[in-house]
C-alpha positions in Angstrom: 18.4 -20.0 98.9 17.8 -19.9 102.5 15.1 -17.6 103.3 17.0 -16.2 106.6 20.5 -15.4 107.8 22.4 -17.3 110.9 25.5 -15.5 112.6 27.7 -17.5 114.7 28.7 -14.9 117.1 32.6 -15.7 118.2 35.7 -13.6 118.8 37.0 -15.2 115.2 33.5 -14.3 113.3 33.3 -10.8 114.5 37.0 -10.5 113.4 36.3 -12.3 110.0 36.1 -9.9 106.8 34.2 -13.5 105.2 31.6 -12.7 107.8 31.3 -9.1 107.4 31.0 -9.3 103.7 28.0 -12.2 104.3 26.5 -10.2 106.9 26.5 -7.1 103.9 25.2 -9.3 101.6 22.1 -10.5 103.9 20.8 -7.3 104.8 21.3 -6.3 100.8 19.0 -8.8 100.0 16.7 -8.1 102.9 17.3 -11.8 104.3 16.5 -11.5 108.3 19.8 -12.3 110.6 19.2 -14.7 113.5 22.3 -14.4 115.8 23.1 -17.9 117.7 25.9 -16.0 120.9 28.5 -18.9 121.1 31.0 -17.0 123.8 32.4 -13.6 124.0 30.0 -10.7 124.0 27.6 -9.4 121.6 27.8 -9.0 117.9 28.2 -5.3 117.5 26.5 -5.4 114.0 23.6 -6.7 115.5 23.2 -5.3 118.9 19.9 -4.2 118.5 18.6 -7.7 117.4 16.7 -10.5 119.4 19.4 -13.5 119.1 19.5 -16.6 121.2 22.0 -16.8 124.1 23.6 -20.5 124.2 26.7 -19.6 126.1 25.5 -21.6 128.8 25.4 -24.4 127.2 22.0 -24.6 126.8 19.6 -25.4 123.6 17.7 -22.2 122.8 14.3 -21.5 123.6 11.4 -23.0 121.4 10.6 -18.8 120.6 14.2 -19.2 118.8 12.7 -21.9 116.9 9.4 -20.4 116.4 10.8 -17.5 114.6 13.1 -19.4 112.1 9.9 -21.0 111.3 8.3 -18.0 110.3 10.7 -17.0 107.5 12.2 -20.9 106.7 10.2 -23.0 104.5 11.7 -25.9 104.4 11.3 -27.6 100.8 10.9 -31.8 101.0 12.8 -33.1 97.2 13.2 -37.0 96.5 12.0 -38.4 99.5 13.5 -35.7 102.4 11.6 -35.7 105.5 10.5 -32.3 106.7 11.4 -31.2 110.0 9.0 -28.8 111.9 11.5 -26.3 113.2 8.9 -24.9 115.5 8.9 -28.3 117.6 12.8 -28.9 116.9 13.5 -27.2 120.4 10.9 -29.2 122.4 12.2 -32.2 120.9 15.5 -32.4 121.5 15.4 -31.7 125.2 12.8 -34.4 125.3 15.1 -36.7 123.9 18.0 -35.9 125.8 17.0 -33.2 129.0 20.0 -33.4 131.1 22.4 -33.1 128.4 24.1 -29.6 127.7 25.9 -28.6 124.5 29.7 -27.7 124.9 31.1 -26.0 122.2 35.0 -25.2 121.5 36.7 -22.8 120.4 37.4 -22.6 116.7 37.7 -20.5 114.0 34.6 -19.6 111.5 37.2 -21.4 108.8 37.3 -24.3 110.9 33.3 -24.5 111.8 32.4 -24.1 107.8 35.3 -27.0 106.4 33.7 -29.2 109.7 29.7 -28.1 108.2 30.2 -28.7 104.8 32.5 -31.9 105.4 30.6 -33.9 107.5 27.7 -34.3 104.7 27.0 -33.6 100.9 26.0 -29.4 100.8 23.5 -29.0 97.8 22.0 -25.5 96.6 20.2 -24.8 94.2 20.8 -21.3 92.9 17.9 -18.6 92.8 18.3 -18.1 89.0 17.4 -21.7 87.9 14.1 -22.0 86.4 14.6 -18.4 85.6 18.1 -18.3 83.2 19.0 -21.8 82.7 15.9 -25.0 83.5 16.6 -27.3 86.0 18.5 -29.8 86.9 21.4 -27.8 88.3 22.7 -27.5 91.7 25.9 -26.1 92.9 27.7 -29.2 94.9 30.2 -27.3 97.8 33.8 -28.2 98.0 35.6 -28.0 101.4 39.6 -26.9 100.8 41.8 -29.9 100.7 44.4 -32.1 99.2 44.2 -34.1 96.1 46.9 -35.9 94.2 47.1 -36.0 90.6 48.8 -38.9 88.7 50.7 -38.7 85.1 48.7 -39.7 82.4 52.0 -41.0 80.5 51.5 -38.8 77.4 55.0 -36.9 77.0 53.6 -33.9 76.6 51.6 -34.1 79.4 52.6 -31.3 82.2 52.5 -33.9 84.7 55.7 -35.9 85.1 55.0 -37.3 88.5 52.6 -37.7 91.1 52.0 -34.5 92.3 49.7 -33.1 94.9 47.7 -29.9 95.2 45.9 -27.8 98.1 42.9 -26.5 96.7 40.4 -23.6 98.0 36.7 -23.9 98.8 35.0 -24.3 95.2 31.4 -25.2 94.4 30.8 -27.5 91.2 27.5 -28.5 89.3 26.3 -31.1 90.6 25.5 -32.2 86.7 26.9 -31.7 83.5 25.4 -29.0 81.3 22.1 -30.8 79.5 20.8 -30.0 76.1 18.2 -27.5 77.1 20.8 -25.5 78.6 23.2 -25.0 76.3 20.2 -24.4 73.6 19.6 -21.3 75.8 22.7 -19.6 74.6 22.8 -20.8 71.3 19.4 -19.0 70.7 19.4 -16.1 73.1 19.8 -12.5 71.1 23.2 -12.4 73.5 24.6 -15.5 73.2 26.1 -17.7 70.7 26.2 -15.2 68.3 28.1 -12.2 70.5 32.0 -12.2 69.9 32.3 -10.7 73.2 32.0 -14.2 74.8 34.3 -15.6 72.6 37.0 -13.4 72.6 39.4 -15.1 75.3 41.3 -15.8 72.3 42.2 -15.3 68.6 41.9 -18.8 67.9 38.1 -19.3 69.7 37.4 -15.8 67.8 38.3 -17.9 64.3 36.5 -21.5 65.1 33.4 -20.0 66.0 33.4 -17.5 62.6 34.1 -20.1 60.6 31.1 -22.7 62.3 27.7 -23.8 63.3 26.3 -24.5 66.8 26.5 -27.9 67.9 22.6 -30.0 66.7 20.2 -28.6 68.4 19.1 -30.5 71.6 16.2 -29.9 73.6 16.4 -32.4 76.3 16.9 -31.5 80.0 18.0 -35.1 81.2 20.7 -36.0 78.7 24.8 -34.1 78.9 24.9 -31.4 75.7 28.0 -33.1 73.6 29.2 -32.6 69.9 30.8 -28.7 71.6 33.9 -27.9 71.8 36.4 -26.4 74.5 36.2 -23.4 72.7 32.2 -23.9 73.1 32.1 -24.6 76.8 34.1 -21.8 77.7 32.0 -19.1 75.6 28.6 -20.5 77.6 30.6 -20.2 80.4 31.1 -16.0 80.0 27.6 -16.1 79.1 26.6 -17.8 81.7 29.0 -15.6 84.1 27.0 -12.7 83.0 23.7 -13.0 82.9 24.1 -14.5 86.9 26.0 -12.3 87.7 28.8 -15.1 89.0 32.6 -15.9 88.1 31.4 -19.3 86.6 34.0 -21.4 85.0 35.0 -25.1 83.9 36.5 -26.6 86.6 40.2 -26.9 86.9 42.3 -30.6 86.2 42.8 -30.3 90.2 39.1 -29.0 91.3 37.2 -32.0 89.1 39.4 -34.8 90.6 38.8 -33.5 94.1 35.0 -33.6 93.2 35.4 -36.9 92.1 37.4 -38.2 95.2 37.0 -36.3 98.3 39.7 -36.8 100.8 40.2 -40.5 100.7 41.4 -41.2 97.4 39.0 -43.6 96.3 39.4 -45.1 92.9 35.9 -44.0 91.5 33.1 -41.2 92.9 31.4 -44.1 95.1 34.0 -46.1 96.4 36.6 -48.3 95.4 34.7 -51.1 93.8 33.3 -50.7 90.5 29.9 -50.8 90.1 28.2 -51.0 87.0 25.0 -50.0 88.4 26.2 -46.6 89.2 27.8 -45.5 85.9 27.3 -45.3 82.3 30.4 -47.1 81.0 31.1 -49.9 78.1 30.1 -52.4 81.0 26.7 -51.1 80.9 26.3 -51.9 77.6 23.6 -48.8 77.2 25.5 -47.8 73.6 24.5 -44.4 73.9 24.3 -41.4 76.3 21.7 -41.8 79.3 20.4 -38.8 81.2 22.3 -36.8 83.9 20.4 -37.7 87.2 19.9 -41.2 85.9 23.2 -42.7 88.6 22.5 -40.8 92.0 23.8 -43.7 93.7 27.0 -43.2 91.8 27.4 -39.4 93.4 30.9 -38.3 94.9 31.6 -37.8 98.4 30.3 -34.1 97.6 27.2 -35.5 95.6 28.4 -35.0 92.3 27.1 -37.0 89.6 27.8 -38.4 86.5 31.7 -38.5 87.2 32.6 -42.0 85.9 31.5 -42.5 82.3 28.4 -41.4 80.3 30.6 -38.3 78.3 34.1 -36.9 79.0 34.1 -33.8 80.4 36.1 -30.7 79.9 38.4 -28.5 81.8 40.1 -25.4 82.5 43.9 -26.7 82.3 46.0 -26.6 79.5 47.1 -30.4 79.2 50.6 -29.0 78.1 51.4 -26.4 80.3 49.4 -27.0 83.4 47.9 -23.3 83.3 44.7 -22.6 83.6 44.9 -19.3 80.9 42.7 -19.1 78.2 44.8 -17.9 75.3 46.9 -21.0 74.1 45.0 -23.3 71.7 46.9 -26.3 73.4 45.1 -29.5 73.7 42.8 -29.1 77.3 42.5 -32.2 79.8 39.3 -34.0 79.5 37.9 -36.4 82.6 35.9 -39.3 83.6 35.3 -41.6 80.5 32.4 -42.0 78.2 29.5 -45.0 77.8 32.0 -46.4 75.5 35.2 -46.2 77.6 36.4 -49.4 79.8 35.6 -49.2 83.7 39.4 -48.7 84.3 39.1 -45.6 82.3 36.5 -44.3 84.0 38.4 -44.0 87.5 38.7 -40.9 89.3 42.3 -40.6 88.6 42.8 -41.3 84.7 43.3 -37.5 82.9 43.1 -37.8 79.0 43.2 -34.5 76.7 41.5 -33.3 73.6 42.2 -30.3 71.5 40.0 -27.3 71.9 39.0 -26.8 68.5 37.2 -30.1 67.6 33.6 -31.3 68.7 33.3 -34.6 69.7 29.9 -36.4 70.4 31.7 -38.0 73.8 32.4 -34.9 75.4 30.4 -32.6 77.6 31.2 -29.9 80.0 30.4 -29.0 83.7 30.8 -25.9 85.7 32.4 -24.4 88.9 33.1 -21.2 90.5 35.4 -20.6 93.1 34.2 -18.8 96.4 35.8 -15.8 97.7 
């Protein structure tokens, strides 16, 4: 998490109940605000705090830079370089010195879909390494379109190509490894508390009348042999011990991962590439580990879309709903190391009843924001 807090002072964000609720939730968590005035007059809330002026036109002053520097510590992972914020001021007018920034007018909805569009936005929560190991990163979402096809079953609630407008959502950026899920199958409050199971009679029953899945200990490779019912209980679990509305994402949400706004046929492109997935093709014969295909990631950076292990999610394949009290067979996505390419697109929805393990399917997460 970022170690300070930027406002964007404009008319829209001082109207904004999104930006009064961040703004709350800064100063709870003692994270210092650095107000960047865009037009209009000050920031009420924080009137009585040094921000940098830029209506003008003008970069801000390398002080401005000098004090995010103070409370920012950049982190350099794979191969990032490492920008020295307290020379980022000096250097860009060097570079450029007669040219002026112009900004336009636009709502904060506008400025955060145009931020988290433009390039993959990757955070790693504060409570990895503390309730559940690494790898895991939350992968943002921008609101948008995606179009769902029919699968072909008849019992599918898809009869034609439909399409959806989806909210901002943030999705793991892997599935849910071994070492994970071992986490809640031992904890004192997990696998063994009804609480997380009972979303339903039926999830109640399966999990009475069975084991945990074999226990895995790896942090590289997807946890399979669990069930829907499974995925959803670590899920509450999850949920609460982070103190987050974390779920499995929806039929809709995990194609939208997996495509972005273009449509393209698999996370990468249009092209299959066997060097980017975990598919028949690969010839593997078995499971490889989670961060194994990053040049295989979605527009988003999600990886681990297009083969390796199906993956679950929320929606009842019959229905469409997203409820968790029918036992109705649940859609499943992306194809496994033993599934043809064609399967693996981003497109192709298959389905799987919530009671039975299978060693070809694993689970993700999402939560929505707001």
């Amino acid at each position: 998490m970022c170690a300070a807090f930027i406002v964007i002072m404009t008319p829209a964000s001082y109207a904004s109940d999104w930006v009064l609720r961040e703004c709350q939730y800064a100063e709870k968590r003692k994270k210092p605000p650095f107000p960047v005035l865009l037009e209009h007059e000050e920031f009420p809330r924080y009137i009585s705090t040094q921000y940098v002026d830029v209506r003008t036109g003008e970069l801000p002053p390398d002080s401005y830079f000098a004090r995010l520097a103070r409370v920012i510590k950049p982190k350099g992972e794979r191969g990032e370089e490492i920008v020295s914020l307290t020379t980022t001021g000096s250097a860009l007018r060097a570079r450029k010195p007669q040219q002026r920034l112009a900004f336009r007018q636009e709502s904060l909805d506008e400025a955060v879909h145009r931020m988290f569009s433009e390039s993959p936005r990757i955070v790693q929560p504060e409570w990895v390494g503390k309730i559940i190991p690494k790898p895991f990163d939350w992968c943002f979402v921008p609101a948008g379109y995606v179009s769902l096809k029919p699968s072909g079953n008849l019992y599918d609630y898809l009869k034609e190509d439909q399409r959806f407008h989806l909210s901002d959502f943030v999705i793991a950026r892997y599935p849910i490894t071994q070492s994970q899920f071992q986490l809640f199958v031992n904890a004192h409050d997990g696998w063994t508390q009804e609480g997380w199971w009972s979303f339903s009679d039926a999830a109640i029953q399966w999990r009475s009348q069975n084991t945990p899945p074999p226990a895995g200990s790896s942090d590289r490779y997807p946890q399979t042999s669990v069930n829907w019912y499974s995925a959803i209980a670590f899920t509450h679990w999850l949920s609460a011990r982070t103190n987050e509305k974390i779920t499995l994402p929806t039929d809709q949400q995990w194609q939208r991962a997996a495509q972005g706004d273009d449509g393209r046929i698999y996370p990468w492109g249009d092209e299959f590439d066997n060097g980017r997935c975990n598919t028949f093709a690969s010839q593997s014969g078995s499971l490889t580990p989670v961060t194994q295909y990053v040049d295989g990631a979605s527009p988003y950076g999600v990886i681990d879309m297009s083969g390796n292990s199906w993956e679950y999610c929320l929606t009842d394949f019959r229905t469409g709903g997203n409820d968790l009290f029918s036992s109705n067979a649940r859609v499943i996505r992306g194809g496994s190391w033993y599934t043809r390419p064609d399967v693996a697109r981003a497109v192709v929805r298959g389905y799987a009843a919530p009671e039975y393990p299978d060693s070809f399917h694993s689970f993700r997460v999402a939560r929505t924001i707001g």
